[in-house]
C-alpha positions as CSV (number, residue, x, y, z in Angstrom):
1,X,7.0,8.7,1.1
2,X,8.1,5.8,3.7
3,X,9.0,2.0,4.0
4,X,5.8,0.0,4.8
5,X,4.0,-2.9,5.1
6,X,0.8,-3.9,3.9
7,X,-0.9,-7.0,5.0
8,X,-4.1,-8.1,4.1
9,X,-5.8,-11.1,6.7
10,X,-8.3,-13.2,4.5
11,X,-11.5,-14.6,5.5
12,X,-11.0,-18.4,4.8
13,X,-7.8,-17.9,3.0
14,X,-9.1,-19.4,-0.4
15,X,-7.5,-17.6,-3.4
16,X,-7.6,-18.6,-6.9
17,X,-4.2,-17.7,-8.6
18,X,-2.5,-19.8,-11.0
19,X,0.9,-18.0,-10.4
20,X,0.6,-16.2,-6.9
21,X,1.9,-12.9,-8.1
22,X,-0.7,-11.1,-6.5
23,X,0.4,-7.5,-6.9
24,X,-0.4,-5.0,-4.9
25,X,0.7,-1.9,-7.3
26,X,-2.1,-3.2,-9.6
27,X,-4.6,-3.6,-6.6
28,X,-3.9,0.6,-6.1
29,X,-4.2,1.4,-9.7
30,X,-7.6,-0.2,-10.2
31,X,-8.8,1.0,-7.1
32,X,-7.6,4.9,-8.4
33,X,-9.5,3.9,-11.5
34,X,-12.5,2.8,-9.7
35,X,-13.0,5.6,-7.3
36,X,-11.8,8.3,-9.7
37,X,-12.5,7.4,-13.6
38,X,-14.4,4.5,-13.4
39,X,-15.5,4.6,-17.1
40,X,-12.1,3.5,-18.0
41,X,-12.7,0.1,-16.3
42,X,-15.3,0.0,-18.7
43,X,-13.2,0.4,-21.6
44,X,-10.8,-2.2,-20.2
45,X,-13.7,-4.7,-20.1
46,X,-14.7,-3.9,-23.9
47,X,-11.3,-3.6,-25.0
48,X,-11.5,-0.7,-26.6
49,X,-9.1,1.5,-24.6
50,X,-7.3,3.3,-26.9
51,X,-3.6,3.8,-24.7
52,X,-3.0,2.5,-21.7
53,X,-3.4,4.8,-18.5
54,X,-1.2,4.7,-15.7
55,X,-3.3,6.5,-12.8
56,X,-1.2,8.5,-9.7
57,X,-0.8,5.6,-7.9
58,X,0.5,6.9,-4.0
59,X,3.9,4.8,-4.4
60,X,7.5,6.0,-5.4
61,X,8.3,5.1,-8.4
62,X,11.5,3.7,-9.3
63,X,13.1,4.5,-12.8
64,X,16.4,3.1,-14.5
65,X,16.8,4.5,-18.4
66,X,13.6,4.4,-20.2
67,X,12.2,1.5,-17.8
68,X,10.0,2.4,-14.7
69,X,8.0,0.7,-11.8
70,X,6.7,1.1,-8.4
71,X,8.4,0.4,-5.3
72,X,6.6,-2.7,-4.0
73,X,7.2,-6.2,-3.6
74,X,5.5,-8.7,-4.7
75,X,3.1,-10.8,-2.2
76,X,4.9,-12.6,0.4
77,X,2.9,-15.7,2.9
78,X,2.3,-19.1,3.8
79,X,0.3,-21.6,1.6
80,X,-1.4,-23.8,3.9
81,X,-2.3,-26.2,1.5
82,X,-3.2,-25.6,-1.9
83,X,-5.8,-27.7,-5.0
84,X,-7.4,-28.2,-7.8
85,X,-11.0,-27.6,-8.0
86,X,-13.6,-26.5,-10.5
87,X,-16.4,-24.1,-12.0
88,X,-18.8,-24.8,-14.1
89,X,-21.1,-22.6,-16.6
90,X,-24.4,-24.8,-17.4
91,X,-27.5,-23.7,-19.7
92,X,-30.3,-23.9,-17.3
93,X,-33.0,-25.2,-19.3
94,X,-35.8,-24.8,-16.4
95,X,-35.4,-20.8,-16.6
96,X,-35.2,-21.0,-20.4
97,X,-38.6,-22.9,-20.1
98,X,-40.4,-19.9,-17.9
99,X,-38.7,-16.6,-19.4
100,X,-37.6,-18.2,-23.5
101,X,-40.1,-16.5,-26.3
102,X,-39.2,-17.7,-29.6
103,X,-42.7,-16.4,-31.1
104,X,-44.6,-19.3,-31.5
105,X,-41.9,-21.5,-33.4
106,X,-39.8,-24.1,-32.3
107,X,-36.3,-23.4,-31.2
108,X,-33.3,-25.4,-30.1
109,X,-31.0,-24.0,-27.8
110,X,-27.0,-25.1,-28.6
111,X,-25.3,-25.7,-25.5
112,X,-22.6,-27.3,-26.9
113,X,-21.3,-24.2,-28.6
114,X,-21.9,-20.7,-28.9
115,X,-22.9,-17.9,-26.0
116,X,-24.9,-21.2,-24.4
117,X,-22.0,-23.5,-24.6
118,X,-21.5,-25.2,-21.0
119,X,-18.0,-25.5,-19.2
120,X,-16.3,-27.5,-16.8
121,X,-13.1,-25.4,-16.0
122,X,-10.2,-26.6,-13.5
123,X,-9.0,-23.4,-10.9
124,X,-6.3,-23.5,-8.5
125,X,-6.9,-22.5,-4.9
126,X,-4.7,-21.9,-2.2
127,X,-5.3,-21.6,1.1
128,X,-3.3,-18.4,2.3
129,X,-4.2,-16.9,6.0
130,X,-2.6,-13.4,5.3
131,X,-0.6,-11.8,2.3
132,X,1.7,-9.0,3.1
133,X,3.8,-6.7,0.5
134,X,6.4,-4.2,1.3
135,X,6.3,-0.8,-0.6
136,X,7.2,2.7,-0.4
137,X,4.8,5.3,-0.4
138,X,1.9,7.1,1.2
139,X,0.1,5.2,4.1
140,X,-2.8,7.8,4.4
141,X,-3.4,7.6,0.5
142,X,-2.6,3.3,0.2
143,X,-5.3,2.6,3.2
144,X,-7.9,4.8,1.4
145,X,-7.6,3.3,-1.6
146,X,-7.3,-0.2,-0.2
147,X,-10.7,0.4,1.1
148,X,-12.4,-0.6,-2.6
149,X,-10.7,-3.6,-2.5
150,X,-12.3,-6.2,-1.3
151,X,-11.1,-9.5,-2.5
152,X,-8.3,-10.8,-4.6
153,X,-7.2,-13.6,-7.2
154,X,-10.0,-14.8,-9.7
155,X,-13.0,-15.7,-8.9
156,X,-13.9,-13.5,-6.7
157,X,-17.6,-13.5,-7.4
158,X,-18.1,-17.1,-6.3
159,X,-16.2,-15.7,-2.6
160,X,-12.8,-16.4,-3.6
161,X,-9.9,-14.7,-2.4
162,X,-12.2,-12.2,-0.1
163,X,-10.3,-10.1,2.8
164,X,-11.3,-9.7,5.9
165,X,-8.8,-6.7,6.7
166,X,-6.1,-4.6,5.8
167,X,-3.3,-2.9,7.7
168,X,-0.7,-0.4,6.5
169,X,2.3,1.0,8.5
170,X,5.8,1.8,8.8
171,X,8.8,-0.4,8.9
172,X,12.1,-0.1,9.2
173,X,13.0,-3.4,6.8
174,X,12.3,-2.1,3.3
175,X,11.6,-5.0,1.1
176,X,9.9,-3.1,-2.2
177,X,12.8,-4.6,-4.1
178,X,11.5,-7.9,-3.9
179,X,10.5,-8.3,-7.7
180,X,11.2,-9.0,-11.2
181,X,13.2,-5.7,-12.6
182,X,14.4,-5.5,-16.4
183,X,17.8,-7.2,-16.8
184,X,19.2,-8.1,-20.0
185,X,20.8,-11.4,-18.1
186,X,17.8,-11.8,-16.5
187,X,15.9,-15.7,-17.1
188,X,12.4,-15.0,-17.3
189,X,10.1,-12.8,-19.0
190,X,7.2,-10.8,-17.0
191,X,5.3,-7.3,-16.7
192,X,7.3,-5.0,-14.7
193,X,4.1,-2.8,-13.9
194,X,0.4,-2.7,-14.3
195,X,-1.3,-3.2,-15.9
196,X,0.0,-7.0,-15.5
197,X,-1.7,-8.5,-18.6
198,X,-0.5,-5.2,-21.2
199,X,2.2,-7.3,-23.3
200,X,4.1,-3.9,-23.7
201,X,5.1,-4.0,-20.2
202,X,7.0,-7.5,-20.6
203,X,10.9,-7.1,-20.0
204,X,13.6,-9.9,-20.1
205,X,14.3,-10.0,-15.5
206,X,15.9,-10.9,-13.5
207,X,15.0,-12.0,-9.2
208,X,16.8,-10.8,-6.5
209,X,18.6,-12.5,-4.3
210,X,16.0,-13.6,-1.0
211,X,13.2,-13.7,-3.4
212,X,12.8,-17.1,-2.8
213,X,10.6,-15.4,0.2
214,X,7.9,-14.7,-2.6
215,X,5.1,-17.0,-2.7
216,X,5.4,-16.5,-6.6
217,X,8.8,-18.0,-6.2
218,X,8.1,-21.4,-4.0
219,X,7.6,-24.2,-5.4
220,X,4.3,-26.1,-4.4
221,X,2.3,-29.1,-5.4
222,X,-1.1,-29.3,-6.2
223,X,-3.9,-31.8,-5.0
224,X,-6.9,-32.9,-7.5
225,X,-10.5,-32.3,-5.7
């Protein structure tokens, strides 16, 4: 396994994050999942995976007492501006009108509550050109699996966060020690691998020093639509 550099150019740069962690670790092992055991993304979806699974991911993996995690930064770029938009989830009564078939009897359809209910969510989108990671690992096996990726962030079915291109080579600046790692002085509290969102992987950490190069770690300001 080497030092490299992943970099991932974007299509319009719109990526809806809320914390611009973005990492790239969890981008391999669903992309593992997806081309090898897809039927466990499944289970994720229904929540009714029984253990979680960490797949053979193609990066080293770093391991200090009973604590492990992958050798790879977190996403590193340049916002070029950054807002607050919105989606929305509406009952569309006009469909409901053509395909409904309540048997004769009359029906009312809830929208305010319930499956129908409608929604008028907020989302924050920033406009990022090209996000680039440092890891160690295997190139060959990273840029086959980075070919099932497609897009990144939420939303991606309404064309958020969709990539135009990867690239993956060697470097000689190894930066895969720009994250969060357990420290019991440490000032925040986050998921030290993926799965991101599994609350068993939260550990008191601590931020190196330079990690202010993170686009997790800037500060930025966001603009109403």
């Amino acid at each position: 396994m080497k030092a490299l550099r992943v970099d991932a150019w974007m299509v319009d740069g719109r990526v809806a994050t809320s914390d611009l962690y973005l990492p790239l670790d969890s981008l391999l092992a669903w992309s593992w999942i997806f081309e090898h055991e897809p039927e466990r993304l499944a289970m994720t979806t229904s929540g009714i995976a029984e253990e979680i699974y960490h797949p053979p991911v193609p990066l080293k993996r770093v391991e200090i007492g009973d604590d492990w995690w992958y050798a790879c930064s977190f996403a590193i770029g340049e916002t070029a501006g950054e807002r607050t938009t919105f989606w929305h989830k509406r009952f569309d009564a006009q469909i409901a009108e053509d395909y409904a078939d309540f048997g004769g009897r009359r029906a009312k359809v809830n929208s305010k509550s319930g499956p129908y209910k409608g929604y008028r969510m907020p989302i924050t989108i920033f406009l990022i050109p090209r996000l680039t990671w440092y890891c160690v690992g295997d190139a060959t096996e990273i840029r086959e699996l980075l070919e099932n990726v497609t897009h990144i962030g939420k939303k991606r079915s309404q064309g958020y966060g969709r990539i135009r291109r990867w690239a993956v080579g060697e470097t000689s600046e190894d930066l895969s020690w720009m994250r969060p790692t357990p420290d019991e002085n440490g000032d925040e509290v986050t998921s030290i691998r993926p799965p991101y969102w599994e609350s068993s992987n939260l550990r008191v950490c601590k931020w190196p020093p330079g990690s202010e190069r993170l686009l997790c770690r800037r500060e930025v300001t966001i603009s109403g639509n």
